[in-house]
N, C-alpha and C positions, 0 to 999 in steps of 0.2 A: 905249187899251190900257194895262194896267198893267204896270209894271217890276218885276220879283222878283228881289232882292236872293238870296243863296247864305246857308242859316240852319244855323247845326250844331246838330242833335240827338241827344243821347245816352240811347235808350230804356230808361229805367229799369227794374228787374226790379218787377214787381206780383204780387202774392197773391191771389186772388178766392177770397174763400169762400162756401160754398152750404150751409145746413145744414137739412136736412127727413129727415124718417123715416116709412117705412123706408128704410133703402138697399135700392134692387135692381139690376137690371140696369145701368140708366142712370147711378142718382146717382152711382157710384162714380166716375166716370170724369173725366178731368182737360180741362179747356177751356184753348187753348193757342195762343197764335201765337210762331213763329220765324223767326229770320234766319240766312241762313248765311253762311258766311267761306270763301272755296272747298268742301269737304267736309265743312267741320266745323257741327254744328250746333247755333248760340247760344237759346235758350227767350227768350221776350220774356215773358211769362206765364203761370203756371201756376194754376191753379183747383184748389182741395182743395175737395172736399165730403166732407162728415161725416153720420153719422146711424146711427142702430143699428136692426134686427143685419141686419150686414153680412151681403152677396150675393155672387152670380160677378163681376160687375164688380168689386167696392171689393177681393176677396180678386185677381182675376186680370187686368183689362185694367187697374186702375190702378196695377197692378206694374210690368205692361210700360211705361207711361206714366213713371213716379217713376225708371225707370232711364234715360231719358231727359233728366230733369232733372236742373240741379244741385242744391248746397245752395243756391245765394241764391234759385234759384226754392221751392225744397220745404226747408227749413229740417231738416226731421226724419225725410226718406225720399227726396231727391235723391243719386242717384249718378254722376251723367255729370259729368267732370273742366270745372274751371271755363275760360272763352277767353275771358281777355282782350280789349279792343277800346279802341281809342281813339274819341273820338266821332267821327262823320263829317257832311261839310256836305250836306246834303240838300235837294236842288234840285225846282223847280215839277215841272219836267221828269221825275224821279223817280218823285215824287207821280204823277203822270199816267201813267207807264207802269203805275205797280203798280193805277191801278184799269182800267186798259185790260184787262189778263191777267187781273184779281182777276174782271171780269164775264164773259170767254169761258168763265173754268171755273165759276162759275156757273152763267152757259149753257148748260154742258154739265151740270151735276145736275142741271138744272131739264127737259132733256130727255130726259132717262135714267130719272124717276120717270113723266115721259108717255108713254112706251112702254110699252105691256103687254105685246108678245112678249118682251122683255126681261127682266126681273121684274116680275111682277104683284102681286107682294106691296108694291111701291114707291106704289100707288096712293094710299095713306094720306099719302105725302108731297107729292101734289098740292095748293097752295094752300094752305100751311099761313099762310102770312103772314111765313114768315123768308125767302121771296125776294128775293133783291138784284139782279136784273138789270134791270130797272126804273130802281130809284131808279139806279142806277150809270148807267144812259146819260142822267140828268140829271144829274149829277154831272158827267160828262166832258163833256156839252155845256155846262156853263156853265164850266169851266174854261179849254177852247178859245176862246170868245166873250170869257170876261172879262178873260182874260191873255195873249192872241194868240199861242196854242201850236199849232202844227198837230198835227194828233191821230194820235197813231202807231199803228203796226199791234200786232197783238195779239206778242206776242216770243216769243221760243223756250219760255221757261220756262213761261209762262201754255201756249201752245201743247203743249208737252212732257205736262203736267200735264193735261192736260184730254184726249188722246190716252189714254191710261194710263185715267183716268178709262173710256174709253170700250170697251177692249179688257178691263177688268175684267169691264163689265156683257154682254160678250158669252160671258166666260169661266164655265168651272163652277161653281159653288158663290157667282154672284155678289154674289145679296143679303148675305150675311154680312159681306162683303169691300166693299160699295157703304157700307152703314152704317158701319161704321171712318170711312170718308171724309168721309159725310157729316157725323154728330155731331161728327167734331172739326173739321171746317171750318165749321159755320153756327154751332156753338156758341162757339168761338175767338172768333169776328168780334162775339159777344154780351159778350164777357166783355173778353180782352185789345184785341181790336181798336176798340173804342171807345173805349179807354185811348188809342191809337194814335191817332184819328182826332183826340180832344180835343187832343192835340200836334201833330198836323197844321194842326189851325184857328189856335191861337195864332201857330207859326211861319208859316204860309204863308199863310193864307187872313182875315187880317183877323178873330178869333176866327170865323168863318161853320161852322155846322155840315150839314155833306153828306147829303143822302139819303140816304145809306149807311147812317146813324149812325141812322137816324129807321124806325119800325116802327108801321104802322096796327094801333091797340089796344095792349091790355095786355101787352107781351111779356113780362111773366112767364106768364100765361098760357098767350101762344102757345107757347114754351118748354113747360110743365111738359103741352100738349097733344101734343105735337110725341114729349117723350120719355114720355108713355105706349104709342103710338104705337111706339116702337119696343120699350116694355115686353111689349108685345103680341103684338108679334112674335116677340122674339126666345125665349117661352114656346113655339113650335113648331122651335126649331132644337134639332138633335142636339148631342152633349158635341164631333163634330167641326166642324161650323157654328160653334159659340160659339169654338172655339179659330182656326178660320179670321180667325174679328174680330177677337180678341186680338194674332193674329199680322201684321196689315194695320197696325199701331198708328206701326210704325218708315215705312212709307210714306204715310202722312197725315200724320205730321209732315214727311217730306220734300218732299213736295206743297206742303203751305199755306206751308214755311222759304223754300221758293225764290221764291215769291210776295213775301213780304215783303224778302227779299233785298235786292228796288228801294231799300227806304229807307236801306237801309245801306251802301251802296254796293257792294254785291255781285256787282253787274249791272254788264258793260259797255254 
C-alpha cells in the first residue's frame, strides 16, 4: 500500500481554442469545467472557438456562456465578477470521490441516450466513443487497490446531478435541454478536464495517466462526429427548442461545478 502525502493545488485558469469554419450550431459554444465555493461559481476553463460566419450558437448560446465567465477565463467577453481563492491541499481521497460522482452521472447519460421511449432522437449519441464509464471503473479500481482507499459511495452531489439529469429526460421538450448537458459536460472533460487530469497525475498519482484521460481513436475525430451529430439535430428544432438549449446553459455549468468542487475543497 502506498502512502499519499496532502499536495496543494491551485488550478490555473486555461484558454482552449478551437478554430474551423464554418461556425454553426456547435462550434460556437464554450467547453468548460468549474468549481464552486459554496454558491459561487469559479470557471476552471473556458474554450473560445472562432470561425466565420457566425451561427445561433457563436451569436446566442455562447453569450449565455461568456456571462458566465470571467475576464481571466474570456479575456475579451467574460462577465461574471472575479472569486478569489487561496489554493487548497487536495487529497487522494478527493481525487476518488470526484471520479466516483463523475462516473454515476455518466452512467446516467449514457443511459438516457439508450432509451428510446425517452428521446429517440438521442440514438445518435449511442457509442459514440466519448463514454467514460468504462475507463472510470478502471480508474477507481486501480486507485482502491493501489493506494488502499476503500471506495466510497456515489455522494450527494454526483447523486443530486445525475437525478436532474434524469427528471429532465422525462420532462417536455427534453432533447433540447439533454444536449445543453450533454455537450458541455463530455466536451468540458475533452478540453479543461484533461488539463485537470495532467495536474492530477503529477500531484497524486506518480505522473500515471487515467482512463479517463485516454479515448479509443482519433478524438478529434470522434469529437467533430459527435457534434455533427448534434449539427443535425439541432436543424429540426423550432426558434423555441433552440432557446430551451440556450437557456439549460446556467444549469450544466452547475451540474459539472459541483462535480468538480471535490478538488477544491468544496465538498465536505
Amino acid at each position: 500500500m502506498k502512502i499519499i502525502s496532502s499536495v496543494t493545488i491551485s488550478l490555473a485558469t486555461c484558454v482552449t481554442v478551437e478554430s474551423f469554419a464554418p461556425v454553426s450550431f456547435v462550434s460556437g459554444n464554450c467547453n468548460r469545467g468549474f468549481v464552486t465555493d459554496s454558491y459561487t461559481l469559479l470557471p476552471l476553463c473556458a474554450t473560445v472557438e472562432t470561425g466565420a460566419p457566425t451561427g445561433f450558437i457563436e451569436n446566442e448560446l455562447r453569450g449565455a456562456a461568456m456571462k458566465l465567465h470571467t475576464r481571466s477565463q474570456a479575456p475579451a467577453e467574460g462577465e461574471a465578477e472575479e472569486t478569489p481563492r487561496e489554493p487548497y491541499v487536495t487529497t487522494m481521497d478527493d481525487y476518488l470521490r470526484f471520479l466516483v460522482d463523475s462516473q454515476h452521472v455518466y452512467r446516467v447519460f449514457e443511459e438516457i441516450v439508450r432509451v428510446p421511449d425517452l428521446s429517440p432522437e438521442l440514438v445518435a449519441f449511442v457509442g459514440t466513443g466519448l463514454e467514460r464509464t468504462g475507463p472510470l471503473e478502471t480508474d477507481i479500481e486501480f486507485i482502491v487497490k493501489e493506494y488502499g482507499i476503500i471506495r466510497p459511495p456515489v455522494g450527494e452531489i454526483g447523486a443530486q446531478y445525475a437525478q436532474e439529469l434524469k427528471e429532465l429526460a422525462e420532462g417536455k421538450d427534453a432533447t433540447p435541454k439533454l444536449i445543453c448537458h450533454y455537450y458541455n459536460h463530455y466536451f468540458a472533460h475533452t478540453a479543461g478536464g484533461r488539463m485537470i487530469g495532467k495536474q492530477m497525475a503529477v500531484l497524486l498519482l506518480d505522473n500515471k495517466k487515467l482512463e479517463f484521460y485516454k479515448w479509443d481513436g482519433d478524438l478529434k475525430k470522434i469529437k467533430t462526429e459527435v457534434k455533427n451529430s448534434i449539427e443535425k439535430l439541432a436543424t429540426s428544432w423550432s426558434r423555441e427548442q433552440k432557446d430551451l438549449c440556450v437557456e439549460e446553459t446556467a444549469a450544466a455549468f452547475q451540474g459539472g461545478g459541483m462535480l468538480n468542487a471535490y478538488l477544491m475543497g468544496g465538498v465536505n
